[in-house]
C-alpha positions as CSV (number, residue, x, y, z in Angstrom):
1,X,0.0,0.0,0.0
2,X,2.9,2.6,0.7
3,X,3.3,2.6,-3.1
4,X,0.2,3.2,-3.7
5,X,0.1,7.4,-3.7
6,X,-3.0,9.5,-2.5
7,X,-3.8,13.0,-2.9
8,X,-4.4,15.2,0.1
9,X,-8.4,15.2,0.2
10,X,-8.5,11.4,-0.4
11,X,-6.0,10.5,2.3
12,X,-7.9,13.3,4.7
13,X,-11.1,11.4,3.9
14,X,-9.8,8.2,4.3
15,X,-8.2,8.9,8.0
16,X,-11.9,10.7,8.7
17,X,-13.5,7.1,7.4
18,X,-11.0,5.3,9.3
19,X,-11.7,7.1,13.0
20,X,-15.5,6.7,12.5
21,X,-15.2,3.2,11.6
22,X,-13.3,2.5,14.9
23,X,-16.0,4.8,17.0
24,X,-18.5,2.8,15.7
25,X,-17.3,-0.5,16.8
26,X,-16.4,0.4,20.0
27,X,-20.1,2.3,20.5
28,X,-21.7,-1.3,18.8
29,X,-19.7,-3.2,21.5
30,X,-20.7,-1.2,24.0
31,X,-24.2,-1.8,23.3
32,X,-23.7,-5.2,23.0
33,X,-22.4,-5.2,26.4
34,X,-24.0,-2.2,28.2
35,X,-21.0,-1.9,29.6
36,X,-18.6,1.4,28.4
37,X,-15.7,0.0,30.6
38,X,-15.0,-3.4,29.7
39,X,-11.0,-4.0,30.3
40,X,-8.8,-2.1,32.2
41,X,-7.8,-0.6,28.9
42,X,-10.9,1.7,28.5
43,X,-10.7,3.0,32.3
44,X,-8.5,1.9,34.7
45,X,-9.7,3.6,37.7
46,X,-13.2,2.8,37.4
47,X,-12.5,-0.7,36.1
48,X,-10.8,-1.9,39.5
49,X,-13.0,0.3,41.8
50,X,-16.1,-1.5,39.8
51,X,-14.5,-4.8,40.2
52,X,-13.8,-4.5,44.2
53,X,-17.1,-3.2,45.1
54,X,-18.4,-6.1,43.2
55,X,-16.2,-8.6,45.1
56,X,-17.4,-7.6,48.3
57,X,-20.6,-7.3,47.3
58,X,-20.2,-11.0,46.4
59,X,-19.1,-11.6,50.0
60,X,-21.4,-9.8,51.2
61,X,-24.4,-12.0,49.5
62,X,-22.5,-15.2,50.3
63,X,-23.1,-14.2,54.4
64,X,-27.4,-14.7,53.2
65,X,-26.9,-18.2,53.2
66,X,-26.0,-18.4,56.9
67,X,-28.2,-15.7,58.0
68,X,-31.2,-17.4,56.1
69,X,-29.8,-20.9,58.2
70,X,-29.9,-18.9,61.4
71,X,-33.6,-17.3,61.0
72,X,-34.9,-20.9,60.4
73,X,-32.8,-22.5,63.8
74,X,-34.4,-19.8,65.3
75,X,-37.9,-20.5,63.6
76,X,-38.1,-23.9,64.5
77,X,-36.7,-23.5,68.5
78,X,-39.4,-21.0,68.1
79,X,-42.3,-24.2,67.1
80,X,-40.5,-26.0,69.4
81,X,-41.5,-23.1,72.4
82,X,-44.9,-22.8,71.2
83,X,-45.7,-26.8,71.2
84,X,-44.3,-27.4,74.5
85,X,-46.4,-24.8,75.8
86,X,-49.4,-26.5,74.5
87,X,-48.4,-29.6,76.1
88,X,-47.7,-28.0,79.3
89,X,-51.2,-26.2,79.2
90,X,-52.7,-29.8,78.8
91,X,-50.7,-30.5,81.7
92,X,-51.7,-27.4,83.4
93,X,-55.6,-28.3,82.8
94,X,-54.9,-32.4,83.7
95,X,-53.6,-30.9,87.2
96,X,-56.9,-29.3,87.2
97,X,-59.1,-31.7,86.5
98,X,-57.2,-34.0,89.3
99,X,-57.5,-31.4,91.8
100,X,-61.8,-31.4,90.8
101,X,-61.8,-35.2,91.7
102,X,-62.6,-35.5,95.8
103,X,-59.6,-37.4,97.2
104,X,-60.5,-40.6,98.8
105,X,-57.2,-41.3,101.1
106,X,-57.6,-40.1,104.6
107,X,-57.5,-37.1,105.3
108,X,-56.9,-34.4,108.2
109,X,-58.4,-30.7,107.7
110,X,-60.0,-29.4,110.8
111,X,-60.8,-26.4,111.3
112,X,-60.2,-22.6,111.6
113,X,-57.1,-22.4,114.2
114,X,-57.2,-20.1,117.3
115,X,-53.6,-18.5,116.7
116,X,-52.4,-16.7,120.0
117,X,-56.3,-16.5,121.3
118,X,-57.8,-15.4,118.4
119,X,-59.1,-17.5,115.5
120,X,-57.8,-16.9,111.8
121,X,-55.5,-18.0,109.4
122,X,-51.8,-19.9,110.2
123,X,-49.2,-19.2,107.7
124,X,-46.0,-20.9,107.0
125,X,-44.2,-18.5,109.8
126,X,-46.5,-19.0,112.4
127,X,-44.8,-20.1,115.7
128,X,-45.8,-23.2,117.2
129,X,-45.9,-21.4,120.8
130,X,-48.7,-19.4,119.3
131,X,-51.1,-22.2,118.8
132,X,-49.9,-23.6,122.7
133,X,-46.7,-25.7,122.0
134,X,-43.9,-25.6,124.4
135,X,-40.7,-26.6,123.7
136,X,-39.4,-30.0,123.4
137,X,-43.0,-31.4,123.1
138,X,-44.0,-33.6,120.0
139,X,-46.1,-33.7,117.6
140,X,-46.7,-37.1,116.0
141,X,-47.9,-38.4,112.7
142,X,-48.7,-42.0,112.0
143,X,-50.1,-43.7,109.1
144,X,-49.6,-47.3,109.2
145,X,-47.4,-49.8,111.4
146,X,-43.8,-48.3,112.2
147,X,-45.0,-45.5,110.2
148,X,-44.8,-42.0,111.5
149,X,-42.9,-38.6,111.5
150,X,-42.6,-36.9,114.9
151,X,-41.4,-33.2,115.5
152,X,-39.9,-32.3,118.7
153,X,-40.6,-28.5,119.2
154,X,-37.4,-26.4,119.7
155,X,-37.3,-22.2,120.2
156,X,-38.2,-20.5,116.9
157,X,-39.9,-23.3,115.0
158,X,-43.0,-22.7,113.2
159,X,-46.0,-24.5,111.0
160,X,-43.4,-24.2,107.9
161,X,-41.0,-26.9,110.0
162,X,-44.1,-29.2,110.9
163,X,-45.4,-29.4,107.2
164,X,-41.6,-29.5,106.3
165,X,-41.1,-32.3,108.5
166,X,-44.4,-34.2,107.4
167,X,-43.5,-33.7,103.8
168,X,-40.1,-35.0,104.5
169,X,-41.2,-39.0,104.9
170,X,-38.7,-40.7,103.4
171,X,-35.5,-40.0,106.0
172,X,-34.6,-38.1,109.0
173,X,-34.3,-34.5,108.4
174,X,-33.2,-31.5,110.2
175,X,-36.4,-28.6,110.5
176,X,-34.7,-25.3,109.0
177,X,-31.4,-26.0,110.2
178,X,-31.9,-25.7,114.3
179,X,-30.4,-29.1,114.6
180,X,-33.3,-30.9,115.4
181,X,-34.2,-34.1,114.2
182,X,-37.5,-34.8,112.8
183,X,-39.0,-37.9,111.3
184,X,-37.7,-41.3,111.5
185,X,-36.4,-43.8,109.1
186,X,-39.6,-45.0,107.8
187,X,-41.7,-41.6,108.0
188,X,-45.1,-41.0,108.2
189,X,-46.6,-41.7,104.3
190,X,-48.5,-38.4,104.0
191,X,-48.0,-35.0,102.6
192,X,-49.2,-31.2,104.3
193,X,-49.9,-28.0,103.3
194,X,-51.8,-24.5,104.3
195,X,-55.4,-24.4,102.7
196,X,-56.2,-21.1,101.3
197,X,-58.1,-20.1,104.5
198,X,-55.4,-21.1,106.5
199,X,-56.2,-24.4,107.9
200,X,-53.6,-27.3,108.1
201,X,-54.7,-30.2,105.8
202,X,-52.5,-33.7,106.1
203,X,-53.4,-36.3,103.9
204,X,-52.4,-40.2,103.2
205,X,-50.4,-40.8,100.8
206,X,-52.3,-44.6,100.1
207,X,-54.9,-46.3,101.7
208,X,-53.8,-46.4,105.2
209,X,-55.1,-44.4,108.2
210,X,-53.8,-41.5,109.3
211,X,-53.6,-40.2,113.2
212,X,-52.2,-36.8,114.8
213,X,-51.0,-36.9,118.1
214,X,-48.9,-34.8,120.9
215,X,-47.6,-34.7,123.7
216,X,-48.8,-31.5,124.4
217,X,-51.4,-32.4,127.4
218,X,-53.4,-28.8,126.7
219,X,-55.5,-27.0,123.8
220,X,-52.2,-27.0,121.2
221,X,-53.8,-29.6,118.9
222,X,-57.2,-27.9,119.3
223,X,-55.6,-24.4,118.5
224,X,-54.1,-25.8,115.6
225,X,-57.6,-26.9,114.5
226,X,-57.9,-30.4,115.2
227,X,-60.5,-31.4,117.9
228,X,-60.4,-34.7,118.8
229,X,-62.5,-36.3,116.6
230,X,-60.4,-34.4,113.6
231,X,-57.5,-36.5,114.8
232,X,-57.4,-39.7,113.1
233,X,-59.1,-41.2,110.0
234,X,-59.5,-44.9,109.0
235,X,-57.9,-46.1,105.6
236,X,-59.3,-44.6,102.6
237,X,-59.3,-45.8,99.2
238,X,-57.2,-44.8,96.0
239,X,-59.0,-42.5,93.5
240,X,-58.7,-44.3,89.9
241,X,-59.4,-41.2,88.3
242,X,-56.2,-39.3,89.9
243,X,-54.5,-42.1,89.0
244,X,-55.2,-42.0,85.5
245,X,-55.0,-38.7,85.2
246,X,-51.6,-39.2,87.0
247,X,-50.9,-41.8,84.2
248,X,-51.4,-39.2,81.2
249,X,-49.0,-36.5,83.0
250,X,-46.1,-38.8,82.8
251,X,-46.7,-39.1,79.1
252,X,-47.3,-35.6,78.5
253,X,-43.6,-35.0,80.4
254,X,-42.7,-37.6,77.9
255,X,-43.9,-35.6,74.9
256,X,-42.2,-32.5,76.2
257,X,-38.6,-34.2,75.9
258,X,-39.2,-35.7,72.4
259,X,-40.8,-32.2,70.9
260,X,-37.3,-30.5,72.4
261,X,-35.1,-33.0,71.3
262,X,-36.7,-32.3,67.4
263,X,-36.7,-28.8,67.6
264,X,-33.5,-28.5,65.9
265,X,-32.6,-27.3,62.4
266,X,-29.6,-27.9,60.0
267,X,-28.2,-30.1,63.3
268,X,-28.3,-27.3,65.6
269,X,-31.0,-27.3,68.4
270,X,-31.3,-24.5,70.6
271,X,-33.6,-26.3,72.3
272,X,-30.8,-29.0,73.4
273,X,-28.4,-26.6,74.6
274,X,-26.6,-26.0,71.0
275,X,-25.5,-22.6,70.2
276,X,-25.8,-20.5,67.4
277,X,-23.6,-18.1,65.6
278,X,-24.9,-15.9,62.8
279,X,-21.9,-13.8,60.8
280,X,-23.3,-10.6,59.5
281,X,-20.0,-9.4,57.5
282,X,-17.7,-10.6,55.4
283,X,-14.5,-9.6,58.3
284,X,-16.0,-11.5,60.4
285,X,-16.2,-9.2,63.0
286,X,-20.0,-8.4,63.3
287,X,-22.0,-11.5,64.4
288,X,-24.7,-12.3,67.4
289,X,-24.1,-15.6,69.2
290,X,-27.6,-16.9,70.5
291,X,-26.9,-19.6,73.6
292,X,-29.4,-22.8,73.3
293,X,-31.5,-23.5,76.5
294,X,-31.9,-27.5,77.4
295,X,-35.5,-27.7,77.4
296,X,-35.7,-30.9,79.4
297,X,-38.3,-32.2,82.2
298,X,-35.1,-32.9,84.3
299,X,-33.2,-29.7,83.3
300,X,-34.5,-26.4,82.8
301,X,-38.2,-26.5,83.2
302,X,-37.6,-28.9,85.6
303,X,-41.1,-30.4,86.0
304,X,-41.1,-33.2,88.2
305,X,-43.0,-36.3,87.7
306,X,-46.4,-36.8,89.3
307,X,-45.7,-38.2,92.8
308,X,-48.2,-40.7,94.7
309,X,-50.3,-40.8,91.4
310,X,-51.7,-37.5,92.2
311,X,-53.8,-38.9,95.4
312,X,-53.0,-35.8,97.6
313,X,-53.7,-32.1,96.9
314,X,-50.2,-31.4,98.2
315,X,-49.1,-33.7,95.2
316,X,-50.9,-32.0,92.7
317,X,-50.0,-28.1,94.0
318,X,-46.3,-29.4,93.6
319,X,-46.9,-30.4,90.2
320,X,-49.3,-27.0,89.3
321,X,-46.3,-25.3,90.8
322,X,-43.7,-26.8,88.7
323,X,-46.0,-26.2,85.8
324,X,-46.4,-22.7,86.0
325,X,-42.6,-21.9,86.7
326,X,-41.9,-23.7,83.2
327,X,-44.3,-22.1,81.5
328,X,-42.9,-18.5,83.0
329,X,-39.5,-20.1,81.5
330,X,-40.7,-21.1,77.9
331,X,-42.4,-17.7,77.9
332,X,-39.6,-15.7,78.8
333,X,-37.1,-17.5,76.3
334,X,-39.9,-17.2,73.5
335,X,-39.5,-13.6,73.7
336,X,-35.7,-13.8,74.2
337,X,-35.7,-15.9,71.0
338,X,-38.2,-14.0,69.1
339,X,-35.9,-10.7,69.7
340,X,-32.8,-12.2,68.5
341,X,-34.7,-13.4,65.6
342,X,-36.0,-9.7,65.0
343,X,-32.1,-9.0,65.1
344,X,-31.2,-11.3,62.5
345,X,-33.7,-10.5,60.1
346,X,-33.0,-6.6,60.0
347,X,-29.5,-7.8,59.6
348,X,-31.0,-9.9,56.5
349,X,-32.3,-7.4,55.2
350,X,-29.5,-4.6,55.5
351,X,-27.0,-7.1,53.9
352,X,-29.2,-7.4,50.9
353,X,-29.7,-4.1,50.4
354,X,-25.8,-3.3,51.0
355,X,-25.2,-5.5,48.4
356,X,-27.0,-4.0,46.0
357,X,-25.9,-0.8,46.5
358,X,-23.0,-2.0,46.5
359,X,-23.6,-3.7,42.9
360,X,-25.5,-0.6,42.0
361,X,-22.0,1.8,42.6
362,X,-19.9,-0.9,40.2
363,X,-22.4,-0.3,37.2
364,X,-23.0,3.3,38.0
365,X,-18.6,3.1,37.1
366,X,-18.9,0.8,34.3
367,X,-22.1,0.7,32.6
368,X,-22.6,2.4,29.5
369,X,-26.0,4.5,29.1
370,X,-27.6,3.1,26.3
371,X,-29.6,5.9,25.2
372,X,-26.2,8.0,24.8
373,X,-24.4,4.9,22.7
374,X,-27.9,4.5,20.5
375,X,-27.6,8.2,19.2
376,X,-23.5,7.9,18.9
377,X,-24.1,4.9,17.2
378,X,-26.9,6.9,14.7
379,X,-23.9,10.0,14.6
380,X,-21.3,7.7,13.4
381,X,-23.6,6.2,10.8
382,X,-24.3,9.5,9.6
383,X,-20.8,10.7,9.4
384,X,-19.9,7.3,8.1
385,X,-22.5,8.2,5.0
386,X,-21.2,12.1,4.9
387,X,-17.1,10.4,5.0
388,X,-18.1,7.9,2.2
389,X,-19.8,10.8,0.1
390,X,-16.8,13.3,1.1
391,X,-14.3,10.8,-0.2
392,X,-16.3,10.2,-3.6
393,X,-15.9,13.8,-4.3
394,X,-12.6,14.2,-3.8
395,X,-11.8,11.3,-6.0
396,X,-14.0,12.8,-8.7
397,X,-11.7,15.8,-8.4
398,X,-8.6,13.8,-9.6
399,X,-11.1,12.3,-12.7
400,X,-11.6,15.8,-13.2
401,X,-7.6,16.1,-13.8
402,X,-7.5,13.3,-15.8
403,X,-10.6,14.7,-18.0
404,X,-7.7,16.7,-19.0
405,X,-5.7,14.0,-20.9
406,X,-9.1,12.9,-22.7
């Protein structure tokens, strides 16, 4: 070609041809792209800010797959929660029911104690010497052949120590730590407790009669609310229908272990003591560790089973009391878990939307605007049409030279 000699308006026109023709490919790549930054070559700057904000928006994303894990651990501790406290609300209403059936055993109630001369309610800190007691007298329970709990009376004891002491059948025991021995080896088999209005009830544990005695030779006994006929009742009979109602609690405290034990999610169970840890950036340096609770009978809602199959009120207010602390429990870690799942799903959502901007301030470097290239793209086909035209004229101006040697 570099024999090949051009005059000055062809060579111009040519060069003018040339430059549109490489505009135009660029602009027709850049639509085909949308991108007007494709290679470092076209824009350094913006090419490697564009590709870091993209990489950590990248990072940033790949964090949604363990948030997303954590919301659903914490979704199903949280069915866990709410089915355990159904089942503890069927408890709750068996209890109920059991307290609604009469109890059959024997059973000592008496009546409205005289408390130092005056008759009303006893309370756990009542003393004993304000009912009449004097110290290192007895007070005698007995249900059965070599059977029975005795209390000696020693300064500052009160009806707390003598239902303690009652309720206490199984060993010998020391009332609230005077040093005195109460009970015996084989205990009384009955259980005590306060009535609402204040009156001492003891009742058989099974069928066998029951007898309160003293050594007291006065009005204690009476004070306390027991006349002499209140003082002994012959054997009573078990209750079938506190039984099976006693029967259906242990498999409801069954149930509760097995729904804890399958509250768990992707292997972790917050409901089995496992412990969570949700990352929220991609340093690793933001997170939220959520500690599992172990939602057991034995552990921390710690609902004991039924005792005596339920035949005794005392029995069944032990059990309603265990009830209602667990379901305080299971209500207090619903919320607990319910806020730290609140937590992780605004941090969901502000890592989404951080990536995006994120994504957003690459293209903003290194997207082309496409209504821009479209009319570059229709100027560079009109100056290709006005080059082609220029360059016809100027070679019809050397024809016009050569018309010459016609």
């Amino acid at each position: 070609m570099s024999d090949i000699v051009l005059s000055k308006g062809i060579r111009g026109n040519l060069l003018s041809l040339m430059s549109t023709a490489d505009l135009r490919d660029r602009t027709q790549y850049r639509l085909s792209t949308g991108k007007k930054v494709n290679t470092a070559l076209d824009n350094p700057g913006n090419f490697f800010s564009a590709a870091m904000l993209n990489s950590r928006a990248t990072d940033i994303t790949n964090l949604l797959d363990g948030i997303g894990t954590a919301i659903k651990t914490l979704e199903a501790a949280d069915n866990g929660i709410r089915s355990i406290v159904r089942v503890v609300e069927n408890a709750q209403a068996l209890a109920r029911q059991a307290q609604g059936s009469a109890a059959t055993t024997a059973r000592l109630s008496g009546v409205l104690p005289t408390v130092g001369g005056a008759q009303g309610a006893m309370t756990m800190q009542t003393p004993l010497t304000d009912l009449g007691f004097a110290n290192t007298e007895t007070i005698t329970i007995n249900t059965g052949t070599n059977r029975s709990t005795t209390l000696t009376i020693a300064a500052g004891m009160t009806v707390g120590d003598l239902v303690n002491a009652i309720n206490d059948n199984t060993s010998e025991t020391t009332a609230s730590g005077t040093g005195v021995t109460v009970g015996s080896t084989s205990g009384a088999d009955a259980r005590a407790l306060l009535s609402p209005d204040g009156r001492l009830v003891i009742e058989a544990i099974g069928t066998q009669p029951i007898t309160l005695s003293s050594s007291n030779a006065g009005s204690a006994l009476d004070n306390m609310g027991f006349k002499l006929a209140d003082r002994s009742k012959l054997a009573g009979e078990l209750n079938v229908t506190r039984s099976n109602i006693a029967a259906q609690f242990s498999e409801l405290r069954r149930q509760i272990d097995q729904l804890a034990k399958d509250a768990g999610f992707n292997g972790v169970n917050l409901l089995n003591a496992d412990t969570l840890q949700a990352m929220f950036n991609e340093r690793q340096t933001s997170s939220l560790t959520i500690t599992g609770v172990r939602f057991s009978v034995e552990e921390d809602l710690a609902i004991r089973d039924q005792m005596n199959n339920f035949q005794t009120d005392r029995d069944i207010n032990v059990a309603m009391q265990d009830l209602s602390q667990a379901m305080a429990k299971l209500r207090s870690q619903s919320s607990a878990f319910g806020s730290n799942l609140a937590l992780v799903q605004i941090r969901q959502k502000f890592t989404q939307e951080m990536a995006n901007t994120l994504k957003t301030g690459a293209d903003n470097l290194v997207l082309a605007d496409m209504n821009e290239e479209g009319a570059n793209m229709l100027a560079l086909q009109t100056r290709q049409q006005l080059s082609t035209q220029a360059l016809s004229l100027a070679n019809q101006a050397d024809q016009s030279v050569l018309s010459l040697f016609g």
